[in-house]
C-alpha positions as CSV (number, residue, x, y, z in Angstrom):
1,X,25.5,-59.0,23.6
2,X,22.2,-57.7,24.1
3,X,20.8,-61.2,23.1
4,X,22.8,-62.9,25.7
5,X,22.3,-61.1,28.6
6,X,18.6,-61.1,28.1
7,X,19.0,-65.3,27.9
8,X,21.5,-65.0,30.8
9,X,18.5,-63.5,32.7
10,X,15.8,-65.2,32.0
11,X,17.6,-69.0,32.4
12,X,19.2,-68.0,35.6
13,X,22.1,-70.0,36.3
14,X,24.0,-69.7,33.3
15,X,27.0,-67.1,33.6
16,X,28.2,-66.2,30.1
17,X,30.9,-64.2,28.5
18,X,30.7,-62.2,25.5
19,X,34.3,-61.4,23.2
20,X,35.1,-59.4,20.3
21,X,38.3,-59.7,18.6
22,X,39.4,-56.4,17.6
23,X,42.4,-57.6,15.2
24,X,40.6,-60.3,13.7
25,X,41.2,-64.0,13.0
26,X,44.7,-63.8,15.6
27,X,42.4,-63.0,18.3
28,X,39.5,-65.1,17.7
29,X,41.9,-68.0,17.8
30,X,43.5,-66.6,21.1
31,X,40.3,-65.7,22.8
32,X,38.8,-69.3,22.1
33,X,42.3,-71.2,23.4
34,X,41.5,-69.5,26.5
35,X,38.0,-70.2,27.1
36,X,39.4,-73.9,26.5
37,X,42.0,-73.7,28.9
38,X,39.2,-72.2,31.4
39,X,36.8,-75.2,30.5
40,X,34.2,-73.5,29.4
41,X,31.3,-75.7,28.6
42,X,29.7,-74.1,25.6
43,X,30.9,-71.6,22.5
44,X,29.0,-70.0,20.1
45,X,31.3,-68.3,17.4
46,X,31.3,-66.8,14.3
47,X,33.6,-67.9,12.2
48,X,36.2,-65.2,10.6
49,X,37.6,-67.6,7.6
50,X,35.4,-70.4,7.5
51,X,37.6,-73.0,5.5
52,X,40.7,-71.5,7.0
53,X,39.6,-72.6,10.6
54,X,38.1,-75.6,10.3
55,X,40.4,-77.9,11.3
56,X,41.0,-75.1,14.7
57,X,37.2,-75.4,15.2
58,X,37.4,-79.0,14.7
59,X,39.8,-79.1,18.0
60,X,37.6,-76.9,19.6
61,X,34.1,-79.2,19.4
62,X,36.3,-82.0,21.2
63,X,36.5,-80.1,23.9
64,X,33.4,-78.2,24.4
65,X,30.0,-77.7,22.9
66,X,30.5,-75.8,19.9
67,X,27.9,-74.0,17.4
68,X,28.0,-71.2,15.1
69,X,26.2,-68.2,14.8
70,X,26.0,-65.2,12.5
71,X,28.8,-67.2,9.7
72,X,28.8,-70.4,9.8
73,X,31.8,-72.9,9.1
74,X,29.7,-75.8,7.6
75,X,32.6,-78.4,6.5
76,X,33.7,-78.0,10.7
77,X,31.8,-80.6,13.4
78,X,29.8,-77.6,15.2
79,X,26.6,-78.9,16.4
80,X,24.2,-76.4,14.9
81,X,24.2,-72.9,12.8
82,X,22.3,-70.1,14.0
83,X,21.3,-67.5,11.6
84,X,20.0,-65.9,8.4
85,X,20.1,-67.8,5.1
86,X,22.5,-64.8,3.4
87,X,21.8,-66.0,0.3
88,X,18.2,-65.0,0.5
89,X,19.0,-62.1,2.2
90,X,21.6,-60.8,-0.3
91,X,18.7,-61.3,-3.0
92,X,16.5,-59.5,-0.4
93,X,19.4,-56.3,-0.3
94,X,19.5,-56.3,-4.3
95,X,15.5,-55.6,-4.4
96,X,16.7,-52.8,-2.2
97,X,19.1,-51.7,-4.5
98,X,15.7,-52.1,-7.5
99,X,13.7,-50.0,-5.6
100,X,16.3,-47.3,-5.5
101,X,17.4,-47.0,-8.7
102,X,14.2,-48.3,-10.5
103,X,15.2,-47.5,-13.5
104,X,18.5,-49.1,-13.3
105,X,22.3,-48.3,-13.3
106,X,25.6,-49.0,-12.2
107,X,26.0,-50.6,-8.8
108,X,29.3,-51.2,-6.8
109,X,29.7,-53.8,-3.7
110,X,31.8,-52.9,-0.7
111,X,32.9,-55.8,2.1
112,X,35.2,-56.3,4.6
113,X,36.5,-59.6,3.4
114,X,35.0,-63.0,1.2
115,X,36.8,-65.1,3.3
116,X,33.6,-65.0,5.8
117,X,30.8,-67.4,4.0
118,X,28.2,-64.9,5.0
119,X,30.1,-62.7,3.0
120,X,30.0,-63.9,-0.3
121,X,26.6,-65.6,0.1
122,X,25.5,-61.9,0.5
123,X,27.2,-60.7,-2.3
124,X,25.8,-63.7,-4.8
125,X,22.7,-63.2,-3.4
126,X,23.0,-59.2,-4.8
127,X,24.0,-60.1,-7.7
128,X,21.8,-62.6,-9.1
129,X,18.8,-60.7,-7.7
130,X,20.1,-57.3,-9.9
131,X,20.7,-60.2,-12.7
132,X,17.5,-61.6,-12.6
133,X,19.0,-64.7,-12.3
134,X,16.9,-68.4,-10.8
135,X,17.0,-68.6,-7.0
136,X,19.8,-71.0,-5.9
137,X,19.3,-73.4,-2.5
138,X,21.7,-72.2,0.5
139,X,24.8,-74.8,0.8
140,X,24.8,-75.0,-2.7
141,X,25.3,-71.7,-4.0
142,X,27.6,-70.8,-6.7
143,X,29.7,-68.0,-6.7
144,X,30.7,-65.8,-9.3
145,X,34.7,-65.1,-9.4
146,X,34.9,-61.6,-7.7
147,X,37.2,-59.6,-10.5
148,X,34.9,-59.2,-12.8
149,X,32.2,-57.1,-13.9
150,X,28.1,-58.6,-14.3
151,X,26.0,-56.9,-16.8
152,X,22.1,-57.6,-16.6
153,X,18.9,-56.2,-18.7
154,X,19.1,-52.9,-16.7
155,X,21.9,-53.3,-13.6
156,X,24.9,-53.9,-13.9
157,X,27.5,-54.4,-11.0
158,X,31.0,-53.3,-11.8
159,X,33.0,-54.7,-9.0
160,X,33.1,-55.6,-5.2
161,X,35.9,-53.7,-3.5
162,X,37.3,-55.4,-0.1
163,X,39.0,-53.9,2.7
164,X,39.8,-56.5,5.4
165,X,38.2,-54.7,8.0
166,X,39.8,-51.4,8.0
167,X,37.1,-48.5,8.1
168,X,39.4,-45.9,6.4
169,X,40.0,-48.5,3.7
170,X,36.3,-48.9,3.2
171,X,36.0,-45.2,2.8
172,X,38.9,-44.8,0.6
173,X,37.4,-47.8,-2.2
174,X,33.8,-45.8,-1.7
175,X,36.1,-42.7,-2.8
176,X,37.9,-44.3,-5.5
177,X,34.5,-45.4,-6.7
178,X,33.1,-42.3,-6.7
179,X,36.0,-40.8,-8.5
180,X,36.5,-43.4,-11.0
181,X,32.7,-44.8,-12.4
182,X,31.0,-41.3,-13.3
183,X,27.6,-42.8,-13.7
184,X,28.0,-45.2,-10.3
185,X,23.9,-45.3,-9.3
186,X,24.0,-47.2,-6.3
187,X,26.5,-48.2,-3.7
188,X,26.0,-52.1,-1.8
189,X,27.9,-52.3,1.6
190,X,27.6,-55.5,3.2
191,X,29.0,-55.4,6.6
192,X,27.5,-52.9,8.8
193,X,30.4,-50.4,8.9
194,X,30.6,-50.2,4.7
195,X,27.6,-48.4,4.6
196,X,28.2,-45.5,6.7
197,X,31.8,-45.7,4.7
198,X,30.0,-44.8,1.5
199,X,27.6,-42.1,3.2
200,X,30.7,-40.6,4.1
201,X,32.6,-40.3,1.2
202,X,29.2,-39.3,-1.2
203,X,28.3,-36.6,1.3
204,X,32.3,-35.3,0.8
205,X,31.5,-35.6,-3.0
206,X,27.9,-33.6,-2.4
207,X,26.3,-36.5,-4.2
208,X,24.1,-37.2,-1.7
209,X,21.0,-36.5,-3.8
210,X,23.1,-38.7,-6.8
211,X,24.3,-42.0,-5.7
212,X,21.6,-43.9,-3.1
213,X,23.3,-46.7,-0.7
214,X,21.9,-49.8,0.4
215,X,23.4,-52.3,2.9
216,X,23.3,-54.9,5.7
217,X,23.1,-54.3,9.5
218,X,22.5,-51.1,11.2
219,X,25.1,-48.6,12.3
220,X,23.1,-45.7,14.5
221,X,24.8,-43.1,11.4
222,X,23.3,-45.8,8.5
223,X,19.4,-45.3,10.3
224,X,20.1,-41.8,10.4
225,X,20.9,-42.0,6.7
226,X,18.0,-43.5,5.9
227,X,15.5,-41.5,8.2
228,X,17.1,-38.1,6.2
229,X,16.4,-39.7,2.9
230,X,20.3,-40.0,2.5
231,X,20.0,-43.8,2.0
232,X,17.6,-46.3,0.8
233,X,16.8,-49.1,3.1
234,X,19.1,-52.1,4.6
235,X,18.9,-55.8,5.9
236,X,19.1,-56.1,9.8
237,X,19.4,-59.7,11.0
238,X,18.7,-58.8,14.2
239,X,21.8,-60.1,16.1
240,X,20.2,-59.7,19.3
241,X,18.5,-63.2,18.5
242,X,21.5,-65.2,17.5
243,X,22.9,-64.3,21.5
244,X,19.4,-65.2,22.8
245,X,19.3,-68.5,20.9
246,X,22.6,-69.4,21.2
247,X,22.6,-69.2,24.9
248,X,19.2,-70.7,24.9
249,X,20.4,-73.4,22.9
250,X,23.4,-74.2,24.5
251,X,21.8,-74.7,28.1
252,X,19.3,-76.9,26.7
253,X,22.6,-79.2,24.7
254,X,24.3,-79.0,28.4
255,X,20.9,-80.3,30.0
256,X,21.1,-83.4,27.7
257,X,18.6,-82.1,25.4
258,X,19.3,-81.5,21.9
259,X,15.9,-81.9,20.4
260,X,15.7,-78.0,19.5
261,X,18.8,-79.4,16.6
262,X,17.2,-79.9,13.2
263,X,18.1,-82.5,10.8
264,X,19.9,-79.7,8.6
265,X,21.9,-78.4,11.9
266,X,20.7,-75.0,10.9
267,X,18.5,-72.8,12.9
268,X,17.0,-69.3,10.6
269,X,16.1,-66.6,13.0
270,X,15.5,-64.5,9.6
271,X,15.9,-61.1,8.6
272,X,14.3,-57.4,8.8
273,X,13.6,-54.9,5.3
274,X,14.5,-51.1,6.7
275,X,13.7,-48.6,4.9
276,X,12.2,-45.0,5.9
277,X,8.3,-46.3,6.4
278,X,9.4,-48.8,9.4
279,X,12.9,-47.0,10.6
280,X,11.1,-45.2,13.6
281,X,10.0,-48.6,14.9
282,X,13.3,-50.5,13.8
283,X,15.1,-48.0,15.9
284,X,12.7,-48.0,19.1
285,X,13.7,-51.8,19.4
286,X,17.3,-51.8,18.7
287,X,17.6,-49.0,21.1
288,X,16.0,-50.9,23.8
289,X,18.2,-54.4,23.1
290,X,21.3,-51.7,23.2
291,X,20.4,-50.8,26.5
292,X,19.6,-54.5,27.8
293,X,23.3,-55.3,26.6
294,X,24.9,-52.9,28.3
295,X,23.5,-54.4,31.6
296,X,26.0,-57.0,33.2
């Protein structure tokens, strides 16, 4: 929201809306029938079920201009992705997870749901950087069948728990995990409320000087974490730039000028390490983007 109302401003004549469906893939498809029926002239969405709505999103581009940002839905006739390669970014979370537990251990992976390609391009990503396994090219990445546990040289990952969005799920699998792998070392949470999930339920346990936590995004409670020492470090994309350059992008499309569209129809604004030596700094910016959002 933040990113958006800064492009909003500084384009001038560009009057943009920003939605969040609270119950999921239901209301994404609801809210984006009635932009249609509005006629708006540009979307940028991120995709809750990427194969699932492909065909919808199909319908969608033949009305309007239509690109992706944050999770992309690649087989779908968007114009352009905007975002972090996840893949690399997952590998750059599971050198998190090395420097917290240098020694190695047992690692568990909380998400919200693998349905969302960002999702499990994350979570293979975290796995064959803990595996030591070759780097693999984004849009052709394997994945490993979820049900199962990987054992490497020193980590080994014994499962990736899902919740489907419900935050007192995610704390209940961090609790069962807890309760259940005695010598669990490190905890993964890879949406940006799975994180603060695990804090939670380690700091219940008074394993908080135990079990370290490593994730994606950044939940004000997940900085705080890591500023107390109470987690490691996690991967912030930023989001503020895929609303700036999806705005951005989207006037230049409408003004007949797509030139900004590379060949691969994918556009990596990239990704920040946060651990304790940069937080005060991390925080200082996201704090100010917060604020810009909040203006209409």
């Amino acid at each position: 929201a933040a990113g958006v109302r800064q492009a909003e401003n500084e384009l001038g004549g560009v009057e943009c809306e920003v939605h969040f469906p609270p119950k999921g893939l239901a209301d994404q498809k609801s809210i984006l029938e009635t932009l249609l029926a509005k006629g708006i002239k540009g979307i940028a969405v991120s995709p809750i079920d990427a194969d699932g709505q492909t065909k919808f999103l199909n319908e969608v581009a033949e009305q309007t201009k239509l690109i992706t940002h944050d999770a992309d839905a690649p087989k779908s006739d968007r114009l352009v992705y905007i975002g972090t390669d996840n893949y690399k970014a997952g590998r750059a979370l599971g050198q998190l997870v090395k420097e917290a537990i240098p020694d190695g251990g047992e690692v568990m992976i909380f998400v919200g749901r693998l349905e969302q390609l960002n999702a499990r391009q994350r979570r293979q990503g975290v796995i064959d950087e803990l595996l030591n396994r070759g780097h693999q090219t984004l849009g052709q990445v394997k994945f490993d069948e979820v049900a199962k546990e990987f054992k490497g040289d020193k980590y080994t990952v014994l499962d990736t728990r899902t919740d489907n969005f419900d935050k007192a799920k995610a704390k209940a699998n961090a609790e069962d995990a807890i309760t259940k792998y005695k010598n669990l070392a490190c905890m993964v949470g890879l949406f940006a409320y799975n994180p603060p999930a695990c804090i939670d339920a380690i700091r219940e346990a008074g394993k908080l000087d135990q079990i370290k936590v490593c994730g994606f995004d950044e939940q004000e409670s997940f900085l705080q974490a890591i500023k107390d020492g109470h987690a490691h470090g996690t991967i912030s994309q930023q989001p503020w730039n895929y609303g700036y350059n999806s705005v951005k992008l989207l006037k230049s499309i409408m003004d007949g000028d797509t030139s900004a569209i590379p060949a691969n129809r994918f556009i990596d604004v990239g990704y920040k390490v946060i651990t304790k030596a940069n937080i005060d700094e991390f925080w200082a910016e996201k704090k100010k983007m917060a604020e810009l959002g909040a203006k209409k």
